[in-house]
C-alpha positions in Angstrom: 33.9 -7.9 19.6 34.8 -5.5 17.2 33.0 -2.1 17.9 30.1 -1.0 15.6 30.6 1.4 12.8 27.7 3.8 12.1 27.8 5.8 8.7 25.1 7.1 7.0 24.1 8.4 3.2 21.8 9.1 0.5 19.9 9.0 -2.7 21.2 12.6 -4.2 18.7 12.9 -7.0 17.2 15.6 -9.4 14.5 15.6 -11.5 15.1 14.3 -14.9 13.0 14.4 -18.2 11.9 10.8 -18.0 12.1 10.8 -14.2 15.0 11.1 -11.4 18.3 10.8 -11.8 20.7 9.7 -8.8 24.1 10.7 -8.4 26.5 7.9 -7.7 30.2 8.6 -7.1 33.6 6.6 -8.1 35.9 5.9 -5.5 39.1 5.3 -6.7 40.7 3.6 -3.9 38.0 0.8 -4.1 37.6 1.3 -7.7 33.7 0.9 -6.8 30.6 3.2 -8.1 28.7 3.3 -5.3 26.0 6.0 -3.6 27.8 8.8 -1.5 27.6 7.8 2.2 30.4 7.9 5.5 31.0 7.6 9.2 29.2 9.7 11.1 31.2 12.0 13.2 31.7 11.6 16.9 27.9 12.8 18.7 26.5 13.6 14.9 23.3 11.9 14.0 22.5 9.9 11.4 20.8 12.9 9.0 24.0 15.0 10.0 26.2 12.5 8.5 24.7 12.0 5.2 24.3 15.6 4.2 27.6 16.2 5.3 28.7 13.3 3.5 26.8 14.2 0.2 28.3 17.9 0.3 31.8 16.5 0.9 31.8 13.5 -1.6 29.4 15.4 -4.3 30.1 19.1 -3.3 26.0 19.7 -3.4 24.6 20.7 -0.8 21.3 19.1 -0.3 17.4 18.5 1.2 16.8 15.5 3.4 13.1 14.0 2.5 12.4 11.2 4.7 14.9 7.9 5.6 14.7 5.2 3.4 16.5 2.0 4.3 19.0 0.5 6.9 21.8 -1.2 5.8 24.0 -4.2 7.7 26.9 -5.5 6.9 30.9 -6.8 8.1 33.5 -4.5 7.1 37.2 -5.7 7.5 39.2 -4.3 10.4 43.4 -3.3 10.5 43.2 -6.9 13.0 41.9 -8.8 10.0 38.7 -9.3 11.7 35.4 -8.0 10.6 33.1 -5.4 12.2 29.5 -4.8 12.3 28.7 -1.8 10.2 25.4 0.0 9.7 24.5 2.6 7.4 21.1 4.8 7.4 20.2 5.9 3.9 17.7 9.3 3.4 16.5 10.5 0.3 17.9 13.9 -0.6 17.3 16.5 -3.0 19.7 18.4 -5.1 19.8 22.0 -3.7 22.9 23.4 -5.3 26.6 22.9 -6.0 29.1 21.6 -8.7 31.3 18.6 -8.2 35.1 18.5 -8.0 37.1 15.6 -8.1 38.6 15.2 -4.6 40.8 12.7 -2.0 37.5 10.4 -1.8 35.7 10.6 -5.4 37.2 11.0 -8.5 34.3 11.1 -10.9 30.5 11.5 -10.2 27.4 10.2 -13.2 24.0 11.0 -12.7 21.8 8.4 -14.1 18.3 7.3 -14.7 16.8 4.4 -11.9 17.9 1.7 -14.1 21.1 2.9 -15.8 21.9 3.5 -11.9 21.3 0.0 -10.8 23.1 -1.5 -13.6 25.9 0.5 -12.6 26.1 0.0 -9.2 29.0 -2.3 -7.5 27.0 -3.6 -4.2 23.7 -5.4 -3.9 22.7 -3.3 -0.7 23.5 0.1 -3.0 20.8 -1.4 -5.6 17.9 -2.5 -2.4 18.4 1.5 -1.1 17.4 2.5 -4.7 14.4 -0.2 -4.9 13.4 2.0 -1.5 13.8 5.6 -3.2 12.3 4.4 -6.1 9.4 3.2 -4.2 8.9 6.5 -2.5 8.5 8.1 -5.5 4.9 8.7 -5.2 4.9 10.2 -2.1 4.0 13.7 -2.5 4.5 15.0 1.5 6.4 14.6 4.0 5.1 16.1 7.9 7.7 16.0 11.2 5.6 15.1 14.1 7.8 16.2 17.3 6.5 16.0 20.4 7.7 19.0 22.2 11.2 19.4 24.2 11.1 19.3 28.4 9.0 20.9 30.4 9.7 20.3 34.0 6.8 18.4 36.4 3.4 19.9 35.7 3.3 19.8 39.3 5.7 21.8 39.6 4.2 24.6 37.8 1.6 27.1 39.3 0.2 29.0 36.6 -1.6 27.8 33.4 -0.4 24.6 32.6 -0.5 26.2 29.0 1.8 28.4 29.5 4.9 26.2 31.4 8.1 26.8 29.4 10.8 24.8 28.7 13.7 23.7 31.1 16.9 23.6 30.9 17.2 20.4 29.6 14.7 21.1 27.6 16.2 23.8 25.7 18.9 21.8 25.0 16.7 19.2 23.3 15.4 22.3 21.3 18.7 23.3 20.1 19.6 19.8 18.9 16.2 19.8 17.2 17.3 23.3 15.9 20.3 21.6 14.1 18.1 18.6 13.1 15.1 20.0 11.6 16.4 22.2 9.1 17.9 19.5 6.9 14.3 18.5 5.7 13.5 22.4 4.4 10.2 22.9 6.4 8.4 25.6 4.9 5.2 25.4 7.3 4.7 25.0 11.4 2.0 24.3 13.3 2.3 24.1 17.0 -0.7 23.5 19.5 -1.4 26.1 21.4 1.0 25.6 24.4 4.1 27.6 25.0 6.5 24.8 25.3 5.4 23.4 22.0 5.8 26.7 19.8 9.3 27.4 22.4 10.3 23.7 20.9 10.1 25.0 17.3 10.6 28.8 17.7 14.4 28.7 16.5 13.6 26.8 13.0 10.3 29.3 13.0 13.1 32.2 12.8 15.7 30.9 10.7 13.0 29.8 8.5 11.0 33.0 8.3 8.1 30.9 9.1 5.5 31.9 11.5 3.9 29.3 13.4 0.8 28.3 12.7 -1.5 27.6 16.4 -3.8 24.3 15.8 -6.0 23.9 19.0 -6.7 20.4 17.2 -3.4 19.0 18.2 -3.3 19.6 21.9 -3.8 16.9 24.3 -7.6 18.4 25.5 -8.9 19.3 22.0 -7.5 15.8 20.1 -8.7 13.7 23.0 -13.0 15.3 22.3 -12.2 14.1 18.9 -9.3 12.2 17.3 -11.0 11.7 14.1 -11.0 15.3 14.0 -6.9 15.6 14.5 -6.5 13.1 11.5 -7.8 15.1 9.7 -5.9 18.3 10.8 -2.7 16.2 10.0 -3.9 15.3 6.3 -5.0 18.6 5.6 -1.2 19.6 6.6 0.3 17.0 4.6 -2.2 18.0 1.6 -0.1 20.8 1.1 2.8 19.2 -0.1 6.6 19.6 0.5 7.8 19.3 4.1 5.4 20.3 7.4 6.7 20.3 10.9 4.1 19.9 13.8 4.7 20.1 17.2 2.0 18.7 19.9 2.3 16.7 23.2 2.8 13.3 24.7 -1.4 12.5 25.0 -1.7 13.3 20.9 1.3 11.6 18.9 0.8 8.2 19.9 -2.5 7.6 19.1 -2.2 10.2 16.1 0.8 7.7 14.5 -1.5 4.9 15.4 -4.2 5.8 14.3 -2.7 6.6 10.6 -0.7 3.2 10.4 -3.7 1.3 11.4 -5.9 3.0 8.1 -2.9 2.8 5.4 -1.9 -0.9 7.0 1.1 -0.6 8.3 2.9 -2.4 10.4 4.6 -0.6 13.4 6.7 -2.4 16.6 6.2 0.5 18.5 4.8 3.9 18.9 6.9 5.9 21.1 6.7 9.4 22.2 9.8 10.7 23.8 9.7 14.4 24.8 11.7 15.7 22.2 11.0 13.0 19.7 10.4 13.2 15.9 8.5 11.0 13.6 9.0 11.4 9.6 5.9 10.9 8.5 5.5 10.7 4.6 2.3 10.3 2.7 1.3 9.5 -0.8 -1.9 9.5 -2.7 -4.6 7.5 -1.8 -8.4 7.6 -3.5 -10.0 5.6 -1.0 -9.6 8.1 1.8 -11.0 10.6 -0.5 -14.5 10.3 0.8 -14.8 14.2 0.6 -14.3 15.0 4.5 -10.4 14.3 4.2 -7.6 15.0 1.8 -7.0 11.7 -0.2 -3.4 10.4 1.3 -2.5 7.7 3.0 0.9 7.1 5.2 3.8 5.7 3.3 6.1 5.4 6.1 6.7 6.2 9.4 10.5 6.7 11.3 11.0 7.1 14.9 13.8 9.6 16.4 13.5 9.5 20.1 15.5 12.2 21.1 18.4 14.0 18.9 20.5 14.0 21.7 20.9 10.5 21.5 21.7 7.8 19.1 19.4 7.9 16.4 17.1 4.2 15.9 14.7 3.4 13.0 11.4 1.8 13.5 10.8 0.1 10.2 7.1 0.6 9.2 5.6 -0.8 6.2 5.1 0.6 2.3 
C-alpha cells in the first residue's frame, strides 16, 4: 500500500464590505485555482502545516480560528499508483503580509464566498468553504487543554495542589507552547493547581497575558456543581476572540459533554488526554439566554490528544 500523505490548509480570509473574502492561489504547474494548503513537514502537526503553508504560498502570515473540515482523497504516485491523501483545513485570519509570485503560486485573488466557489477547480475546495462559511456566526472560540504530566499523585507528598510537572510533562508543555499561539489567545484561565497554570505559563509570557485562577474549573470545585462550570466556560467564551483554559482530567470530559449534549451535538468520543486540547467554538444562541448564562451555544468541538503525536479530528456536529 502506498503510504499516506498528510497536508494541511486554510480559509485565508479578511473582512470584506459585503462580507469575507477568501484568498485562493493559482498554481501554475497544475494550472488549478485552488485554496493554499501542503504536506506537513516530518513531526509538524496539522495547525503547523497550514500556517506555514499559507505564509509560504500567500506570504501572510496568519491567525488559526478553529478546524473546519477533513478532506480524503487518491493522489497519483511516481509508480502510477494512487495514494491515500488527507488534508485538515482551519480557518485563518489575515494578520499581515503582501504576496509575491513565487516557485508554487503565481497569482493570488481574493474574492467574495460565491465569486470564490465559482472559481474554484475541485469539489472538496468548494465543501471546505460551505464549512467556513457556516462558521461564520460563530463569535468565540475557547482551547480547553487539560494540563501536561504530572507524575503519580501517589508519588507526591505535599499538597496535591501544588505537584509540578515532570519531565515528560514539560515536554508536552513546550509542544503546547508551539501549538497554542497560532490561535492568538488573548485570555487564560487556569484552575488553581500548579501543574495547570505550569502547562500554560510559556504562552502566558510570550503573550503578556496573566493567567486568570478559576477555582470553578478544578476537579473538587466543578464536581459540587457542574452546572456552575458551564457557566464559567460561557461566560469565558462571552468575551469573544480566542480563550485558553487549562483544568484537569475529572472536569473536561463531562464539561465537553455536558455542552454537546445542550447545543445537540453529536460526539464519538470525549477524550481527555493529559496534554490534550479541544477547540471549542460557540455561536449565538437565544434560547440559552435565560438570564443566568451568556446566550451561546457550541458550534463545534475538535479533539487534539497530545501535540506530540499525530494530530486526529473528532467530527462533532453544526
Amino acid at each position: 500500500m502506498p503510504a499516506l500523505v498528510r497536508a494541511a490548509g486554510a480559509v485565508l480570509w479578511r473582512p470584506g464590505a459585503q462580507g469575507p473574502e477568501v484568498a485562493l492561489v493559482h498554481r501554475p504547474r497544475y494550472d488549478d485555482w485552488s485554496l493554499p494548503k501542503g504536506k506537513l513537514d516530518p513531526g509538524e502537526l496539522p495547525a503547523q502545516a497550514a500556517v506555514r503553508e499559507v505564509a509560504e504560498e500567500t506570504g501572510f502570515s496568519s491567525v488559526l480560528v478553529r478546524p473546519l473540515a477533513q478532506v480524503r482523497y487518491a493522489v497519483p504516485t511516481r509508480s502510477g499508483e494512487s495514494a491515500p491523501k488527507i488534508v485538515d483545513y482551519f480557518s485563518a485570519r489575515l494578520r499581515a503580509g503582501e504576496f509575491a509570485p513565487n516557485d508554487e503560486v503565481d497569482e493570488l485573488r481574493w474574492l467574495p464566498l460565491e465569486q470564490a466557489r465559482a472559481e474554484l477547480s475541485y469539489p472538496h475546495d468548494a465543501r471546505v468553504l460551505d464549512a467556513f462559511d457556516q462558521s461564520r456566526e460563530e463569535t468565540a472560540t475557547v482551547l480547553l487543554v487539560r494540563h501536561a504530566k504530572a507524575g503519580k499523585r501517589s508519588e507526591w507528598s505535599g499538597d496535591d495542589a501544588l505537584r509540578p510537572l515532570s519531565e515528560a510533562g514539560r515536554k508536552q508543555r513546550d509542544a503546547l507552547h508551539s501549538l497554542l499561539p497560532l490561535f492568538a489567545p488573548s485570555r487564560i484561565y487556569s484552575a488553581p493547581r500548579v501543574r495547570c497554570e505550569q502547562t500554560v505559563a510559556p504562552v502566558a509570557g510570550d503573550g503578556g497575558i496573566d493567567i486568570v485562577s478559576e477555582p470553578l474549573f478544578s476537579e473538587e470545585i466543578y464536581s459540587a456543581d457542574p452546572q456552575a462550570g458551564v457557566r464559567a466556560l460561557l461566560e469565558v467564551a462571552a468575551e469573544g476572540g480566542t480563550s485558553v483554559v487549562s483544568s484537569q482530567g475529572g472536569v473536561i470530559p463531562d464539561l465537553v459533554t455536558r455542552l454537546a449534549d445542550s447545543a445537540g451535538l453529536p460526539l464519538d468520543e470525549v477524550a481527555s488526554r493529559k496534554g490534550s486540547v479541544w477547540t471549542l467554538t460557540f455561536r449565538p444562541d437565544e434560547r440559552t439566554d435565560d438570564g443566568k448564562a451568556p446566550g451561546l451555544r457550541l458550534a463545534a468541538a475538535d479533539y487534539l490528544p497530545d501535540p506530540l503525536a499525530r494530530a486526529r479530528r473528532t467530527p462533532a456536529g453544526r
